[in-house]
N, CA, C and O atoms as a GROMACS GRO file, in nm:
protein
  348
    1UNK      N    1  13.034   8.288   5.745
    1UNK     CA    2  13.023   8.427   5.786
    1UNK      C    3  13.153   8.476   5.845
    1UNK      O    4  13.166   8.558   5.937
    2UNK      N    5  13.254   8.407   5.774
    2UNK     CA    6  13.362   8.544   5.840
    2UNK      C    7  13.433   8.457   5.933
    2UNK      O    8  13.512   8.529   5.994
    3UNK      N    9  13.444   8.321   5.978
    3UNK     CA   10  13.515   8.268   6.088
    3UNK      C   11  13.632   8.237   6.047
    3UNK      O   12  13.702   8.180   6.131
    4UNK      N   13  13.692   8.260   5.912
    4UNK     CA   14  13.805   8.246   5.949
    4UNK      C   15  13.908   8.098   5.928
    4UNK      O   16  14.028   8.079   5.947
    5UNK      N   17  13.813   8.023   5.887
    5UNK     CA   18  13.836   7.888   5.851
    5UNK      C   19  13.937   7.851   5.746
    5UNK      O   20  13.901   7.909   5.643
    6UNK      N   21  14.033   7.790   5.726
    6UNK     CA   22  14.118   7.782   5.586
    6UNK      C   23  14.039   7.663   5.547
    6UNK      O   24  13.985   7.572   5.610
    7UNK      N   25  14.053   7.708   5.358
    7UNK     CA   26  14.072   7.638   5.263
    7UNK      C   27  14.123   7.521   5.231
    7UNK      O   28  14.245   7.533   5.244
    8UNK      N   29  14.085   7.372   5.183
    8UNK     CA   30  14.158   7.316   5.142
    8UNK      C   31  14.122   7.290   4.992
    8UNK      O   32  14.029   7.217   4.956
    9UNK      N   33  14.232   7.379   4.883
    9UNK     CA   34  14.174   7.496   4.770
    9UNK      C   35  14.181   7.287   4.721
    9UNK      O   36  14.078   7.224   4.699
   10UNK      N   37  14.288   7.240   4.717
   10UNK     CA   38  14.334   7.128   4.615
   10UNK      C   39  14.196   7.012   4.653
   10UNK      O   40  14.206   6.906   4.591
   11UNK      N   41  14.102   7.021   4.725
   11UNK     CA   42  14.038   6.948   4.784
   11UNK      C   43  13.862   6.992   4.704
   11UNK      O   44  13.765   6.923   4.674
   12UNK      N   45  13.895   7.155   4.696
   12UNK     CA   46  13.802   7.215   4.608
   12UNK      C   47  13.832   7.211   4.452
   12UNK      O   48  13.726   7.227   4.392
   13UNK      N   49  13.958   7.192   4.350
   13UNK     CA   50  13.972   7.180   4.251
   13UNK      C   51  13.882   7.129   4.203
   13UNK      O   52  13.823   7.201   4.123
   14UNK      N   53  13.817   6.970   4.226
   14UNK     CA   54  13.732   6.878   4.137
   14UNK      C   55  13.614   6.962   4.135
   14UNK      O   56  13.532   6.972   4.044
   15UNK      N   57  13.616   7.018   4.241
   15UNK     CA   58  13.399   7.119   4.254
   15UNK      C   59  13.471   7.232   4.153
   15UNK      O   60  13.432   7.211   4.038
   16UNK      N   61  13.512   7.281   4.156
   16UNK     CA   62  13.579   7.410   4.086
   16UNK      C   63  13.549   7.347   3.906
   16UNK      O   64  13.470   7.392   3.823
   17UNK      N   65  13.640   7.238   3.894
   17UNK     CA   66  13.673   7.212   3.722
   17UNK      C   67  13.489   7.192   3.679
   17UNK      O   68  13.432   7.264   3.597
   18UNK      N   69  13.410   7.061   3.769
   18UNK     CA   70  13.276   7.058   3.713
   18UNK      C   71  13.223   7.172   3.706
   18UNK      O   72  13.202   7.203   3.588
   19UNK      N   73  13.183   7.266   3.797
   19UNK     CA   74  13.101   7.377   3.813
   19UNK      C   75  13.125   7.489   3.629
   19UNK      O   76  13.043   7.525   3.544
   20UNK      N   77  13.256   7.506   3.641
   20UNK     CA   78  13.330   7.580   3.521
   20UNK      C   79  13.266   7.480   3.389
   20UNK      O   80  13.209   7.539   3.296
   21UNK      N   81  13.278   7.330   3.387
   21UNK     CA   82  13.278   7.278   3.262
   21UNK      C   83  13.112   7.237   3.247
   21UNK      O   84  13.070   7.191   3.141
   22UNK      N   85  13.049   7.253   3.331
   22UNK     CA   86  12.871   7.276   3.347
   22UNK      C   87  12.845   7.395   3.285
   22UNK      O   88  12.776   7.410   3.184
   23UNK      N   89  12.910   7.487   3.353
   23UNK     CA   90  12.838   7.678   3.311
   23UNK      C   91  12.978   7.703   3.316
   23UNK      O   92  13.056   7.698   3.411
   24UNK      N   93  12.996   7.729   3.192
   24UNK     CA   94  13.154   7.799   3.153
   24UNK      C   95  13.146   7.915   3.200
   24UNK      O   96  13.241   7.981   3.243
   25UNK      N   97  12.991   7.961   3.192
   25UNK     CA   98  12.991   8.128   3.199
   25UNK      C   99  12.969   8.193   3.314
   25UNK      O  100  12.958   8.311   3.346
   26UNK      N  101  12.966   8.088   3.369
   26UNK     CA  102  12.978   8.152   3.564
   26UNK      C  103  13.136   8.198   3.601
   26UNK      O  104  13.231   8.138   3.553
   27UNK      N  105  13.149   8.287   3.672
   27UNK     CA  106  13.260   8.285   3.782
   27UNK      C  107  13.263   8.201   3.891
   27UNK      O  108  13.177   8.145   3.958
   28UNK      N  109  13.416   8.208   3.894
   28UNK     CA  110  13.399   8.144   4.044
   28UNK      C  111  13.458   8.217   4.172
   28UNK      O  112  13.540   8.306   4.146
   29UNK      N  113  13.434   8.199   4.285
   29UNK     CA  114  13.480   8.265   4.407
   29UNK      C  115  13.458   8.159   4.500
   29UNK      O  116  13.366   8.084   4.531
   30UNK      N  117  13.632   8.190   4.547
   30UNK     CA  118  13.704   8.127   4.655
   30UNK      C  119  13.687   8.190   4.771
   30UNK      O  120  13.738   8.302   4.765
   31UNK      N  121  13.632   8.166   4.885
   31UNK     CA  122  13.641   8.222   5.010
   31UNK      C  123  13.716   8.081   5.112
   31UNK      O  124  13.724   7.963   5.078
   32UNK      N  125  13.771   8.156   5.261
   32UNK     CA  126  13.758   8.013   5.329
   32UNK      C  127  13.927   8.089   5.398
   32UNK      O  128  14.022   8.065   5.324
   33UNK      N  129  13.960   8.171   5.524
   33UNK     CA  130  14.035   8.193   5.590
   33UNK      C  131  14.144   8.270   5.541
   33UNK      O  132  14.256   8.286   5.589
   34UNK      N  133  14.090   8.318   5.434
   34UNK     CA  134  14.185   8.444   5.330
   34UNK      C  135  14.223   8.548   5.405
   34UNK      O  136  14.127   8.592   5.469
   35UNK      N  137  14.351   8.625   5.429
   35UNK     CA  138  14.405   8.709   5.482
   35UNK      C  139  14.535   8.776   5.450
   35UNK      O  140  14.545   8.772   5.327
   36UNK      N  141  14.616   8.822   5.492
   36UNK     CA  142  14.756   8.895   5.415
   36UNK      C  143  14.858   8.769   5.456
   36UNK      O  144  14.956   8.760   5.382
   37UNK      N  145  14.851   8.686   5.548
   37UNK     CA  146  14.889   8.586   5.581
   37UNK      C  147  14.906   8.426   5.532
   37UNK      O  148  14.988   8.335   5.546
   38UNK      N  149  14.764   8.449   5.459
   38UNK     CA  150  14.728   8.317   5.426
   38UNK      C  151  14.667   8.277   5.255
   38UNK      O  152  14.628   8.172   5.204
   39UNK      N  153  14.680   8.380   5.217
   39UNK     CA  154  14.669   8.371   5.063
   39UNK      C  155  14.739   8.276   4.983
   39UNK      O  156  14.728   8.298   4.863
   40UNK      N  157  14.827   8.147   5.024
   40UNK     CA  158  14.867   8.072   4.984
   40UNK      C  159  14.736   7.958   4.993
   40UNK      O  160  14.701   7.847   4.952
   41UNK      N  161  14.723   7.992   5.019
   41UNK     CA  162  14.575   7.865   5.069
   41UNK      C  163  14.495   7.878   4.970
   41UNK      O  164  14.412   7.788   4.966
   42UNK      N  165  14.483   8.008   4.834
   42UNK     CA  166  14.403   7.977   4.757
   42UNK      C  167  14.506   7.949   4.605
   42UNK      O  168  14.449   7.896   4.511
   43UNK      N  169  14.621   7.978   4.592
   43UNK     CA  170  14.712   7.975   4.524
   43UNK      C  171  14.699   7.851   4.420
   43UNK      O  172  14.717   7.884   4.303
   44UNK      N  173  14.662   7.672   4.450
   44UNK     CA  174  14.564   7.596   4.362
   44UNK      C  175  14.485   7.634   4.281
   44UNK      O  176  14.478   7.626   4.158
   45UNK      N  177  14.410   7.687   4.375
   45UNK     CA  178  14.305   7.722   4.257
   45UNK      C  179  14.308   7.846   4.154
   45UNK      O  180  14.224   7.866   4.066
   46UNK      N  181  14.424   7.928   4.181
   46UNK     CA  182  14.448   8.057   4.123
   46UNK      C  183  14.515   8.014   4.001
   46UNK      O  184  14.497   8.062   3.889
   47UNK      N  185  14.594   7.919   4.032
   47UNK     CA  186  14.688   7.896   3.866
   47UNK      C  187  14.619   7.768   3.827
   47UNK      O  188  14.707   7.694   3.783
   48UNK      N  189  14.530   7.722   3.824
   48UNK     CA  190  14.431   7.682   3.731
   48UNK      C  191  14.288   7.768   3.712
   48UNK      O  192  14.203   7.700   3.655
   49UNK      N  193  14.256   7.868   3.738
   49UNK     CA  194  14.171   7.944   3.718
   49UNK      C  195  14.235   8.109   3.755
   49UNK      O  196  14.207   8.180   3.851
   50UNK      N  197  14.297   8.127   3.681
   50UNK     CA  198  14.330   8.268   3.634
   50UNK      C  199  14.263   8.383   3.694
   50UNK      O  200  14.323   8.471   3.756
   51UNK      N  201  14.120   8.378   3.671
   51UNK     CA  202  13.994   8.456   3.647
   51UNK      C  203  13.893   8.474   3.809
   51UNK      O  204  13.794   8.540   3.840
   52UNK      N  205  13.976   8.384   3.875
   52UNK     CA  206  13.910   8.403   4.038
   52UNK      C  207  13.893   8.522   4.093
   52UNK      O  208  13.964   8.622   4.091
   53UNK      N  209  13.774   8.496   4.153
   53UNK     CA  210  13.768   8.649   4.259
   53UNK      C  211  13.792   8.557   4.385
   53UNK      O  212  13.805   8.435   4.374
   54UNK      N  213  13.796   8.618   4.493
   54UNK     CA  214  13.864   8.566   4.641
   54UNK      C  215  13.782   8.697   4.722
   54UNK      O  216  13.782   8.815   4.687
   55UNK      N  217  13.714   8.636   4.838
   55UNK     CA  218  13.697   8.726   4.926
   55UNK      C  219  13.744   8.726   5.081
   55UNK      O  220  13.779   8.608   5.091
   56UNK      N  221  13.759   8.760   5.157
   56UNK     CA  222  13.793   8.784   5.273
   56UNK      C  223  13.710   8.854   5.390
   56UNK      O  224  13.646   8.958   5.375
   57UNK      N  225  13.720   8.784   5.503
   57UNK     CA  226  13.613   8.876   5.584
   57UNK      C  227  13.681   8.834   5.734
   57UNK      O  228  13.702   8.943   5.788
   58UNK      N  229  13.721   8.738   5.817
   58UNK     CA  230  13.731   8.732   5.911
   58UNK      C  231  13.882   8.798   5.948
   58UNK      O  232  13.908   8.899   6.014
   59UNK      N  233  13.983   8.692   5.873
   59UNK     CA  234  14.155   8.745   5.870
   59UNK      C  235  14.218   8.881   5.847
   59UNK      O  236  14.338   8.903   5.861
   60UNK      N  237  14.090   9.011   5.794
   60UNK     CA  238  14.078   9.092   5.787
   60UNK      C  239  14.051   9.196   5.920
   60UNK      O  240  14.048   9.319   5.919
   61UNK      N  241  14.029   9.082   6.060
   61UNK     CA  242  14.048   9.218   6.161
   61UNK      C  243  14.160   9.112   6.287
   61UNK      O  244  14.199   8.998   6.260
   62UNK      N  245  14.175   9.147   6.350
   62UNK     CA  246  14.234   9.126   6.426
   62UNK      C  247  14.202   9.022   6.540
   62UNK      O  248  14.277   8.941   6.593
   63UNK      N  249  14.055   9.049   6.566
   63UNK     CA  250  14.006   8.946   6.640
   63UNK      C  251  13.948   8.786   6.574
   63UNK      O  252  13.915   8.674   6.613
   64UNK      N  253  13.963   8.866   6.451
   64UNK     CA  254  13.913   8.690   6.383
   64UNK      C  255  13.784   8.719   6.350
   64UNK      O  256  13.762   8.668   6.240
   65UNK      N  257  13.672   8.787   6.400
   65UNK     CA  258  13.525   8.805   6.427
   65UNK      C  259  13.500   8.868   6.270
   65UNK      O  260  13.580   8.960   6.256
   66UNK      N  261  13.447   8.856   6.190
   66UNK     CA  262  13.362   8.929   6.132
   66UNK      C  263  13.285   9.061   6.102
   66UNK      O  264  13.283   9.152   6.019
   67UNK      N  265  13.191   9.001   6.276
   67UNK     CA  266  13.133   9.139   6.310
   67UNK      C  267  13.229   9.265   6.394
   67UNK      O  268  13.180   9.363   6.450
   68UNK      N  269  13.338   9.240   6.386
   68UNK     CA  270  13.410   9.330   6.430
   68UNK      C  271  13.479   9.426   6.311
   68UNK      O  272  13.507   9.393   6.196
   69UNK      N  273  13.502   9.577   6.386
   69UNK     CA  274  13.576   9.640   6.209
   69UNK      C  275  13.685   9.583   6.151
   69UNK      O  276  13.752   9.488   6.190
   70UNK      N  277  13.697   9.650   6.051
   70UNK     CA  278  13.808   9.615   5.976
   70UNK      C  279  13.923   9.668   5.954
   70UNK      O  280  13.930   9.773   5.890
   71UNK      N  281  14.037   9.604   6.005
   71UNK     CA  282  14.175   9.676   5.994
   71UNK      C  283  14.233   9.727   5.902
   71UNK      O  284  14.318   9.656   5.849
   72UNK      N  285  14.216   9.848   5.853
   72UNK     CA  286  14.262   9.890   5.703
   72UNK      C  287  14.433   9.854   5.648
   72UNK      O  288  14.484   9.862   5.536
   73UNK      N  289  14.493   9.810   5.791
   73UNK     CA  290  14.612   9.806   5.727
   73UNK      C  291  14.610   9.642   5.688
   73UNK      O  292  14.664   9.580   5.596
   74UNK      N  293  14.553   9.614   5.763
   74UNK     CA  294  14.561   9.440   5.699
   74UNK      C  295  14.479   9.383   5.551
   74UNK      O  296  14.495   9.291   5.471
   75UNK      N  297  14.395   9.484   5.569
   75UNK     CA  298  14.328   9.471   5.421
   75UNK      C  299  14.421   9.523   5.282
   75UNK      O  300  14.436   9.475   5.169
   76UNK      N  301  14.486   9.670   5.365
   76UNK     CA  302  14.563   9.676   5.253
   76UNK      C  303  14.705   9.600   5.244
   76UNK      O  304  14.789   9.638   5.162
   77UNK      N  305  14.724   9.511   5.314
   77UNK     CA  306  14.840   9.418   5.286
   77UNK      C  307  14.804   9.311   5.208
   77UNK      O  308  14.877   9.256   5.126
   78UNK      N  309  14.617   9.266   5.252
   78UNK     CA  310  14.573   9.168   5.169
   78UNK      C  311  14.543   9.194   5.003
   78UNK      O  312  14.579   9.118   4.913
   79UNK      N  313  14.486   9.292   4.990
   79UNK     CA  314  14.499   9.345   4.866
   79UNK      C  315  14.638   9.337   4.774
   79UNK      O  316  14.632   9.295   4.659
   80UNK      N  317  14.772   9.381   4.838
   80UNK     CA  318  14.921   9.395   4.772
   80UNK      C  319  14.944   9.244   4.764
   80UNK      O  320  15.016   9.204   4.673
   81UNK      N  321  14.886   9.144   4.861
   81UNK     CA  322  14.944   9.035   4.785
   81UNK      C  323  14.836   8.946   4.692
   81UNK      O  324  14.864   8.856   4.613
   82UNK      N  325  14.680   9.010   4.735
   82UNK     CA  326  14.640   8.902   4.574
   82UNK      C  327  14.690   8.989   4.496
   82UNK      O  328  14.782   8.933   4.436
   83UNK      N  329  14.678   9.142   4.448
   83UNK     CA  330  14.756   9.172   4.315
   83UNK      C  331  14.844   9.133   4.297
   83UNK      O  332  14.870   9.154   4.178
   84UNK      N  333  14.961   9.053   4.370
   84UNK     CA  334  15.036   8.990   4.320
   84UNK      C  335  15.043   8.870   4.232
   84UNK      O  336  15.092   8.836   4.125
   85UNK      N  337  14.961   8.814   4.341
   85UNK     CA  338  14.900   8.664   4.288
   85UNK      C  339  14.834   8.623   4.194
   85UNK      O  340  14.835   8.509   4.148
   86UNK      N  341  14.741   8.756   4.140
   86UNK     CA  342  14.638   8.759   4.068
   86UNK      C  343  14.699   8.825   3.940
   86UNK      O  344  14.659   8.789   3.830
   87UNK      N  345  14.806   8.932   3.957
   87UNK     CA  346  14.872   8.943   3.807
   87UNK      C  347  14.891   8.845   3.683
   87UNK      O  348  14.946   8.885   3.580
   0.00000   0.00000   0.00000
């Protein structure tokens, strides 16, 4: 729920490749301490799966919390760099 926790994406690869080579036809989504900061943390799993969605919820405000709002400027920094990543 939003705490904020990083990823260890290379640690998730092996769950990632079975899940995909079980149900090709699923997506997959990466969550796990994503922010404008820390988007390297899913970067593994992005250039072996192209096709990722990524969500974000805690690194997105300021306090870390979840249930707290959301900083539009940090979201929109997080946004400018998965489109980067994700191009």
């Amino acid at each position: 729920m939003g705490e904020g926790k990083g990823m260890d994406a290379k640690g998730l690869l092996p769950f990632a490749r079975a899940v995909k080579r079980r149900f090709p036809q699923f997506g997959l989504v990466a969550a796990g301490g994503l922010g404008p900061d820390t988007m390297h943390l899913v970067e593994p799993l992005i250039k072996e799966f192209p096709d990722l969605s990524i969500d974000a919820q805690g690194k997105l405000r300021p306090s870390g919390s979840a249930l707290d709002p959301i900083d539009w400027y940090m979201a929109g920094q997080y946004l400018i760099k998965a489109l980067e990543m994700l191009e």
